[in-house]
Each structure stands twice: as structure tokens, then as C-alpha cells.
C-alpha positions as CSV (number, residue, x, y, z in Angstrom):
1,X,-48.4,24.0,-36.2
2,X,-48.8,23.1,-32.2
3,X,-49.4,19.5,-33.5
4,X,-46.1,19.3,-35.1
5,X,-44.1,21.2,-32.3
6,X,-45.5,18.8,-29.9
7,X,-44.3,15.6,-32.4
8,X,-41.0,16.9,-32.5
9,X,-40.7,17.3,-29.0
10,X,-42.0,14.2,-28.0
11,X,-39.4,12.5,-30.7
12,X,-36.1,14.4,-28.8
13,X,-37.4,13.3,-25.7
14,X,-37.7,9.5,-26.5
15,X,-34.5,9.9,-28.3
16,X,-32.7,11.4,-25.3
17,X,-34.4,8.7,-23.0
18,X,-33.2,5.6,-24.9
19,X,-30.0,6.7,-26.6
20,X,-26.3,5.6,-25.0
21,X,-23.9,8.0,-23.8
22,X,-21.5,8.6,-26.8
23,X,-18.7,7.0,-24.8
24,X,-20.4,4.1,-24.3
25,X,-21.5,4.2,-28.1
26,X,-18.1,4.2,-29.4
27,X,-16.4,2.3,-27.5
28,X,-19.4,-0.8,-27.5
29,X,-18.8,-1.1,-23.8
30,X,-21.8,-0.6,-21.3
31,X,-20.7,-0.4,-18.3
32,X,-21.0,2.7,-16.3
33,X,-20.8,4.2,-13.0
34,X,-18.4,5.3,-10.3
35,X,-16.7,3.5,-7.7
36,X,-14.7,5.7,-5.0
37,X,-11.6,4.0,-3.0
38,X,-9.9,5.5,0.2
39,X,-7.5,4.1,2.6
40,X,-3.9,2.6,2.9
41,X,-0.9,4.8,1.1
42,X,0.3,1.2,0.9
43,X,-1.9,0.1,-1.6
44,X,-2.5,4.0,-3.7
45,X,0.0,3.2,-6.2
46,X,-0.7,0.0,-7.0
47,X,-5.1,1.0,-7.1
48,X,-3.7,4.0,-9.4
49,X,-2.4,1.9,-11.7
50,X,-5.3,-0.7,-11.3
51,X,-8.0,2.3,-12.2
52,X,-5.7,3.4,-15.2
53,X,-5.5,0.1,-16.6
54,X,-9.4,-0.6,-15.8
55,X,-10.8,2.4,-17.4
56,X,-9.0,1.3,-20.8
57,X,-11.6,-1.5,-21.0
58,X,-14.4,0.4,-19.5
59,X,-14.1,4.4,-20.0
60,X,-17.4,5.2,-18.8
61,X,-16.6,3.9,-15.2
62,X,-15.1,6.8,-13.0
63,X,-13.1,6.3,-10.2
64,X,-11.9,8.9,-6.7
65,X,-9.3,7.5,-5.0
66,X,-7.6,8.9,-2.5
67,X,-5.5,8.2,0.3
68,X,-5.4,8.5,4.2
69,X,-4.5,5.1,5.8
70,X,-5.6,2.1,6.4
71,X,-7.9,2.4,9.6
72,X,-9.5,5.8,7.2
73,X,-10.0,2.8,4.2
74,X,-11.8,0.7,6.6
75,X,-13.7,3.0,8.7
76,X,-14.6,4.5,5.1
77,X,-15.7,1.0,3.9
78,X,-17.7,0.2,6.7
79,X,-19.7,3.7,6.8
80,X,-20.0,3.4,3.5
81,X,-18.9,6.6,2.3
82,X,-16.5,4.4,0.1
83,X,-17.5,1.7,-2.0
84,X,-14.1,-0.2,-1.0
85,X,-11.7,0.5,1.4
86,X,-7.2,0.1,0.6
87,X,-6.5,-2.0,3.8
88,X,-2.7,-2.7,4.4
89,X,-3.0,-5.5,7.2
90,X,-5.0,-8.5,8.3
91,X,-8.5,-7.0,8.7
92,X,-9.5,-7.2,12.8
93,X,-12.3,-10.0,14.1
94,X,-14.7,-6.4,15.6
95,X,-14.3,-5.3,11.7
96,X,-15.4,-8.7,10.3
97,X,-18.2,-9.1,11.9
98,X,-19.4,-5.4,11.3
99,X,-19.7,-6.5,7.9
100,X,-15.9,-6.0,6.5
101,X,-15.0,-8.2,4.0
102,X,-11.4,-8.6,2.1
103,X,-9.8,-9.4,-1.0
104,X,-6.2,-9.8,-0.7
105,X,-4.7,-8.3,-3.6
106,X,-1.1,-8.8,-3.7
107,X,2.1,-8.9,-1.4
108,X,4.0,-5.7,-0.1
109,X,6.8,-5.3,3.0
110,X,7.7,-2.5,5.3
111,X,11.3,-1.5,5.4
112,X,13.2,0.6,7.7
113,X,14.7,3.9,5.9
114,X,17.6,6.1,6.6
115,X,19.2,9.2,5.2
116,X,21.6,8.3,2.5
117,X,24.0,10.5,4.3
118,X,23.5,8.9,7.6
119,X,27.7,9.7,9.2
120,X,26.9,5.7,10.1
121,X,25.5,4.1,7.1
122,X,28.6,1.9,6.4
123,X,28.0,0.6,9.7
124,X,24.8,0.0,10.0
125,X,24.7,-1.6,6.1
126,X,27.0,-4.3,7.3
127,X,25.2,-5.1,10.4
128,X,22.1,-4.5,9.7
129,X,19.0,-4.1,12.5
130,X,17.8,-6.8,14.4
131,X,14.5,-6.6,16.5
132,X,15.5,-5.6,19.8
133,X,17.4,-3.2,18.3
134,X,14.2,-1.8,16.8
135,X,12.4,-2.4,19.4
136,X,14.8,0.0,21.9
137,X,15.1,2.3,19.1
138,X,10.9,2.8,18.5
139,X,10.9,3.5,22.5
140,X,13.4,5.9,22.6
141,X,16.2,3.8,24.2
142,X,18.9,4.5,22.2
143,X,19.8,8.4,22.1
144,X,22.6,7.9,19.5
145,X,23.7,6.1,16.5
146,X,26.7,4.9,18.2
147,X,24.3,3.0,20.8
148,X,23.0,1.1,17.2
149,X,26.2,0.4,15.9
150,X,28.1,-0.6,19.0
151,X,30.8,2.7,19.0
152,X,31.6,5.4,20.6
153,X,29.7,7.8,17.9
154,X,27.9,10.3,19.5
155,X,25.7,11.0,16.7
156,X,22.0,11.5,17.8
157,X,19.4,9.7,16.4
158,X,16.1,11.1,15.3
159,X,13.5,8.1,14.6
160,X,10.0,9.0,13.2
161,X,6.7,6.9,12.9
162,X,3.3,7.6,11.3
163,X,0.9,9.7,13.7
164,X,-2.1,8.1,11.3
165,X,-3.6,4.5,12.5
166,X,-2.1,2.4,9.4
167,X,-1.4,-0.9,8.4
168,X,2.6,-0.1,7.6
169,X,3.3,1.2,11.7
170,X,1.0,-1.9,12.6
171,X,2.9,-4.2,10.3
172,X,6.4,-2.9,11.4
173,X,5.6,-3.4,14.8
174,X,4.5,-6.9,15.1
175,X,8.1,-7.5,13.4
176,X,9.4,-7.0,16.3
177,X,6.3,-8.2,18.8
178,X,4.4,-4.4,19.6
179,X,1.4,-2.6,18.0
180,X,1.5,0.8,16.2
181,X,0.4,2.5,19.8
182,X,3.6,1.6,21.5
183,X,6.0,2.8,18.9
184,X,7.0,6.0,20.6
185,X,8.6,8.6,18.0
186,X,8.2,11.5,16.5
187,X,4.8,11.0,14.6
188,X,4.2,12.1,11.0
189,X,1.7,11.6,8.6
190,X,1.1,9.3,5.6
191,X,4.0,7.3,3.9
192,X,5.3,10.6,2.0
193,X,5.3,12.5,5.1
194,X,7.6,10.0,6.6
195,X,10.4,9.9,3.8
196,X,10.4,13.1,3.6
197,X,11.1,13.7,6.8
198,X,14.2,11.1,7.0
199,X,15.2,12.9,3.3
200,X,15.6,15.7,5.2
201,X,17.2,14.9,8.2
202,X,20.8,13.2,7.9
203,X,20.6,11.4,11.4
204,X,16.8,10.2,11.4
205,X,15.5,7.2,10.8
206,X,12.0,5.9,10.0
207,X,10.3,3.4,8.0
208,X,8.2,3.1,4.3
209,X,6.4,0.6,2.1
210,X,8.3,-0.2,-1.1
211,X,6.5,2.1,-3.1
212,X,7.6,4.9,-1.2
213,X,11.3,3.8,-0.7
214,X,12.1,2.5,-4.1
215,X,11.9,4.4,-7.5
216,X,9.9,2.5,-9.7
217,X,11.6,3.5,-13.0
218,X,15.3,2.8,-11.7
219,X,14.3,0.2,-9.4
220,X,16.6,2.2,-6.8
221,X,16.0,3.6,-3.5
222,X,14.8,7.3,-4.2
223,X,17.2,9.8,-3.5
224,X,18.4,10.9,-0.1
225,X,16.8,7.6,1.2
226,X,19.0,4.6,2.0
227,X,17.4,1.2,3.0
228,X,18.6,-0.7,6.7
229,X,18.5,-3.9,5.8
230,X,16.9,-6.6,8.7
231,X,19.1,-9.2,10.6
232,X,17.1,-11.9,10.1
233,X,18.8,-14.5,11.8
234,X,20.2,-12.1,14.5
235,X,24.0,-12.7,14.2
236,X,25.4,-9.3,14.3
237,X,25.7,-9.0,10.5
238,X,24.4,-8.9,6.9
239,X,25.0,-12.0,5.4
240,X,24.9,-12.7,1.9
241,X,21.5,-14.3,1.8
242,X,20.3,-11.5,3.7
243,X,21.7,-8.9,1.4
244,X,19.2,-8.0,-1.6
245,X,18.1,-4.4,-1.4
246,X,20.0,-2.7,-3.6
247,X,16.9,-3.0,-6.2
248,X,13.2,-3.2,-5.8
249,X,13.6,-6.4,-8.0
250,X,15.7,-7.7,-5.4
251,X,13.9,-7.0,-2.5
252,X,10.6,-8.4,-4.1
253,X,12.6,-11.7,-4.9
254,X,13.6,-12.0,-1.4
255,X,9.8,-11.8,-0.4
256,X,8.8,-14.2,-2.8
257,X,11.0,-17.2,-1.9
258,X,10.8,-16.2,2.1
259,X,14.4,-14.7,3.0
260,X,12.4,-11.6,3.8
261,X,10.1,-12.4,6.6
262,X,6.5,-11.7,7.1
263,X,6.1,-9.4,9.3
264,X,7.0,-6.7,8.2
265,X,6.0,-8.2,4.6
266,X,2.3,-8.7,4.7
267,X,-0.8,-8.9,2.0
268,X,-2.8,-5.9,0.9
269,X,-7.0,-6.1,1.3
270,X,-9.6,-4.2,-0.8
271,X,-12.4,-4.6,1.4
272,X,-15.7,-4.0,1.5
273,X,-18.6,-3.7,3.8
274,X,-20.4,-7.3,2.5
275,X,-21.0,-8.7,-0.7
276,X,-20.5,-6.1,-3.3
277,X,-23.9,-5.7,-5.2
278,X,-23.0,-2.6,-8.3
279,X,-21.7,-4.3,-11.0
280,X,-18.4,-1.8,-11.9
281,X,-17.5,-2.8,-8.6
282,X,-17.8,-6.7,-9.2
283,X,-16.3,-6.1,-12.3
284,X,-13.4,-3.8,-10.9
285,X,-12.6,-6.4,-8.4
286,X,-12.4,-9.5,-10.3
287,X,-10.3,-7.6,-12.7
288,X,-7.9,-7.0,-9.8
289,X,-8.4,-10.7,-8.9
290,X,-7.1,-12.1,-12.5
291,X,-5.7,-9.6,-15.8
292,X,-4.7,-6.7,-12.6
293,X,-1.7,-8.6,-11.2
294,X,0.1,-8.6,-14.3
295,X,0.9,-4.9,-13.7
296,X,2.0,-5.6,-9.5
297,X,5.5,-6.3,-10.3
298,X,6.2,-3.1,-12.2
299,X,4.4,-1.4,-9.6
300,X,6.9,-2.1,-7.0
301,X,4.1,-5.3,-5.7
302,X,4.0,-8.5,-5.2
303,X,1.4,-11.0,-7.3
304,X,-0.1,-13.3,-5.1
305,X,-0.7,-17.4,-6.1
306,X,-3.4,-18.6,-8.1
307,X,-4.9,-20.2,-5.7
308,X,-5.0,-17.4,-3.3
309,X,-7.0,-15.4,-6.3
310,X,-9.1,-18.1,-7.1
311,X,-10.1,-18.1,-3.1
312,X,-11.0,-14.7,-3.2
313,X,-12.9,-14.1,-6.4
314,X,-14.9,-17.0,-4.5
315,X,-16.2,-14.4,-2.1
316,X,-17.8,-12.5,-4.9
317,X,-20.1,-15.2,-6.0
């Protein structure tokens, strides 16, 4: 009788040993494992809908993501308490040669918001804001909306900027020739944090990547925000090449063919700390790098060239 027992055991454990999860079995794909992802609000959407989309072809990989900002994602990456970090900027020569290494991803742009109520908003949406402009008003020069506009209006302005090191207050800044550190302003957290705050405050004034301005099911800015457009070539108004952001569409158009500059539009980076070695994360990536981009658009993103792909899934050979 012991002989058998032991048989029988022996059979369950060699069963258990060499038999495939019943995930894996059924859907005939092998892969497995997790990868976790932290970092930039810029890119959460857009590595959301990446994971979704992923995880129909392999269902046994798990993902965490979650969000933070940028200089989290890369501090994240480079500890290695992340297998890749969401970086929305150009990754810094100290970071590089810590062992940082970036995929660009696809395109995105940082837009100045405002209160849809704002008592000036017909103003300021036929002039527009031009850098020095932004520049006085992220150093708390100008006190009122009518110092913006050029009138009399004694309206105060409120302008807010992120209190988290990030690639959109780094990326807005260099627009108009500063880092994040010398935009003085009320400071909030995260992308959310910031357009909520202007959604609830009629006179404020801050600014938000396009996934956090524009609603990506009616293509429109979301509700109590209203989008300053830039003054590109600095001549007191909005001219009609300069006027495209009444739609997400539009805006993304205008970043394609150049008529929105860069900064504030700028690539996004999944970046890790060398040479990725697990395989779901090879895998992850070079999905991102070829089938992924045909989901940026919808997203509220921008798909980068082929040839800018092709350069990057380089770096994983």
C-alpha cells in the first residue's frame, strides 16, 4: 500500500513540475513574467493602453504601472526598482552614463491651460501667449490678467506649476529659455493635480500634456479647461496658421508638420538602466517599437518615423 502511495505521489509531483500554467496552455503563448513601469504622467496613458493591448497577445505577462513623474521614472529605472522608467524629456548626459538608456516612443507637447470661464478668454484666444509673456507670468511679474492682455482689467491672475521634478515643467520652460527650478508659482502635483486646480479656479492659469487637457473620446478640451494657444511668430495675435486647437486632431496635426514648435512638443523615453536582458521586457518594448504606435494617435500621441523606430529597436540587439 506504501508502495503505491508513494507512486502516486511521485506522479503529481512530476506532473505539477512539468505542466504549463493553464493560461499559457490555452492560449499557446509562453511567455510569462512581470514587468513594472513608473514615471512620467506624460507617458501613463499612452503605457496603459500599450499594457492593455500587450497582454491580449501575451496574458500571462503582468504589468504595475504607475505614475509619479518623470525624474521618479528615471531615478526608478536606474535603482532598479522598475524594470523601465516613463521619461517625458531628453534623458541628462549624468543619467546616461549611470547606465540610462532610452527608447523614444512617440511625440507629445505641453500646452498652457486656462479656465474656460477665464472673464479674459476672448482676449487672450485672439492674441495668444508669447514667450516673454510666459516667461514674466512663471516669475510672478504680471499680477493681473489685464497686464497679459494689454487692458485695464484688474482681474488677478493665479498661475500654477508642478511641485514634482517632471519632464512637462522642464519641457515648458525651455519654451521659453528657463528650467523647471526657476518657474516660480504656486506648485501642485502630477498633471491631474494641475488641471484640476485651473478647473477650479476661474482666473488661474497653468499648463498640461495633451492627454490631460484634451478628451480623448470628443477630441475636445475637457471641461472647465480652455487651451491658450502660443504666438509663435510673436506678432501680437493668433493667426490662422497658428490657430488649430480646437481638437486634439488638430493640435496633433500642427505637431506633425512643425507649426507647433518643439519645445514645448518633445519625444517621450521608456528607458532603462542598460540592455534589457528578461525577455517580456524585450518583447514589451519592441512591440512598442513596431504594432504599439498604431494605437498613439487615438491615445491623444504622436507616432514617431520609421526610421526613428528602426534606430531604437537597434539598441535592443
Amino acid at each position: 500500500m506504501k508502495k503505491i502511495v508513494y507512486v502516486f505521489l511521485a506522479g503529481v509531483l512530476l506532473s505539477a513540475c512539468s505542466s504549463k500554467p493553464k493560461e499559457a496552455e490555452a492560449s499557446g503563448d509562453e511567455l510569462t513574467g512581470e514587468i513594472q513601469l513608473s514615471g512620467a504622467f506624460a507617458l501613463y496613458p499612452m503605457a496603459v493602453k500599450w499594457t492593455e493591448e500587450f497582454k491580449k497577445i501575451h496574458p500571462n505577462v503582468r504589468f504595475d504601472v504607475s505614475g509619479g513623474g518623470a525624474g521618479k521614472g528615471m531615478t526608478d529605472a536606474l535603482a532598479g526598482v522598475v524594470d523601465i522608467g516613463m521619461v517625458s524629456r531628453e534623458l541628462h548626459a549624468e543619467e546616461v552614463a549611470k547606465g540610462a538608456l532610452g527608447f523614444a516612443t512617440v511625440k507629445d507637447a505641453v500646452i498652457p491651460t486656462i479656465n474656460a470661464e477665464n472673464p479674459d478668454l476672448e482676449s487672450l484666444l485672439k492674441i495668444g501667449l508669447k514667450k516673454d509673456v510666459a516667461k514674466k507670468l512663471w516669475n510672478e511679474e504680471l499680477k493681473t490678467w489685464g497686464e497679459v492682455v494689454g487692458t485695464s482689467s484688474k482681474t488677478p491672475v493665479h498661475v500654477f506649476t508642478r511641485s514634482d521634478a517632471c519632464g512637462a515643467a522642464e519641457t515648458f520652460a525651455a519654451w521659453f529659455d528657463v528650467k523647471q527650478e526657476n518657474l516660480v508659482a504656486a506648485a501642485i502635483f502630477g498633471d491631474p493635480g494641475i488641471a484640476d486646480a485651473v478647473r477650479k479656479d476661474k482666473v488661474g492659469i497653468g499648463y498640461n500634456n495633451i492627454s490631460y487637457a484634451y478628451d480623448q473620446n470628443s477630441k475636445k478640451p475637457f471641461e472647465g479647461l480652455a487651451i491658450i494657444p502660443l504666438d509663435v511668430n510673436e506678432n501680437g495675435q493668433i493667426d490662422p496658421e497658428e490657430d488649430f486647437y480646437q481638437t486634439s486632431d488638430e493640435l496633433i496635426a500642427a505637431i506633425n508638420d512643425g507649426r507647433f514648435p518643439s519645445p514645448p512638443a518633445r519625444d517621450l523615453y521608456l528607458v532603462t538602466k542598460g540592455r534589457p536582458t528578461k525577455p517580456e521586457v524585450i518583447e514589451f518594448l519592441k512591440y512598442v517599437l513596431s504594432d504599439g504606435q498604431q494605437f498613439a494617435e487615438e491615445t491623444g500621441y504622436i507616432g514617431l518615423s520609421a526610421d526613428k523606430l528602426a534606430q531604437n529597436l537597434q539598441k535592443l540587439q
